[in-house]
C-alpha positions in Angstrom: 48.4 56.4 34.6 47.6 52.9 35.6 44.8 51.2 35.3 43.6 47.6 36.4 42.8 44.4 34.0 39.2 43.5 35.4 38.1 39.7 35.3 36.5 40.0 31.6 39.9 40.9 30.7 38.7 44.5 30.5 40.6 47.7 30.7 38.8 50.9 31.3 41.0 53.6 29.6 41.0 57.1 31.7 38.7 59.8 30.8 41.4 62.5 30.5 43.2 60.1 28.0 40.1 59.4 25.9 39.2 63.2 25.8 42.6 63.9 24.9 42.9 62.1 22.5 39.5 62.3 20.7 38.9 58.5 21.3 34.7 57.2 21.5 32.8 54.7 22.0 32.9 52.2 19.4 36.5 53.6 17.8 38.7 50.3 16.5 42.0 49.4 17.8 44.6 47.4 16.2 46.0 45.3 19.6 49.6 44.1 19.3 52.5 42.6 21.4 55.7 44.5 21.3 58.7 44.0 23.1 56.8 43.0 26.3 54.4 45.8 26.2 50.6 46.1 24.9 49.8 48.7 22.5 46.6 50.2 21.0 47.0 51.8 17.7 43.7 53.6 16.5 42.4 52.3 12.9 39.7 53.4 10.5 37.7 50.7 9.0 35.6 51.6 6.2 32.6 49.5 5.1 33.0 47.0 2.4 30.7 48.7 -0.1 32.5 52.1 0.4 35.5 50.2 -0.9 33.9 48.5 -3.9 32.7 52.0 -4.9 36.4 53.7 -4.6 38.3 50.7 -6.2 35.8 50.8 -9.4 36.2 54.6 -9.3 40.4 54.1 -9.3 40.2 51.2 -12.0 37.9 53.8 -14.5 40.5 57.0 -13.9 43.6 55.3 -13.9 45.0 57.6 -16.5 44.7 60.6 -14.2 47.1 60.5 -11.7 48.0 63.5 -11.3 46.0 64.8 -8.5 47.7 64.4 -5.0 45.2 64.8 -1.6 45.9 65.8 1.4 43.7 63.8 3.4 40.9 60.6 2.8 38.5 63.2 3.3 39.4 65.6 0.5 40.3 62.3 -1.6 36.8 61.1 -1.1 35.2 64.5 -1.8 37.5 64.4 -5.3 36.0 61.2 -6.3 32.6 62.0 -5.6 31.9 59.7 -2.7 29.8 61.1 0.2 31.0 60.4 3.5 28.6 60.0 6.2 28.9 61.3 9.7 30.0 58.0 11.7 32.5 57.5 8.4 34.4 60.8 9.4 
């Protein structure tokens, strides 16, 4: 696949690529410079009062740590925390 930088130092990623991979509009990457090469890596920001609520909800169950999840969604369900949607 290539593709061409445009003059706003754009880069329009293909279709197939996107689809495949479940990437949309308004996903964040992480851009870094590697051994000559530009990669994307995919990242999940979550919004700042999300994160207040789950580190108060760690700091008053501390004892318990015995539960294990297998995923941020199932954590989040555990503690109680709603996720919306565009959070998911």
């Amino acid at each position: 696949m290539y593709v061409e930088l445009e003059a706003s130092s754009q880069i329009t990623l293909p279709s197939e690529l996107t689809k495949r991979m479940g990437i949309r509009e308004g996903d964040k990457f992480e851009v870094m410079e590697r051994d000559g090469g530009v990669f994307l890596c995919p990242v999940v920001v979550y919004p700042h009062e999300k994160l207040v609520k789950i580190t108060k909800i760690i700091s008053e169950h501390k004892k318990d740590v015995s539960v294990v999840y297998d995923n941020v969604e199932d954590m989040y369900y555990g503690l109680g925390i709603e996720l919306e949607e565009e959070d998911v």
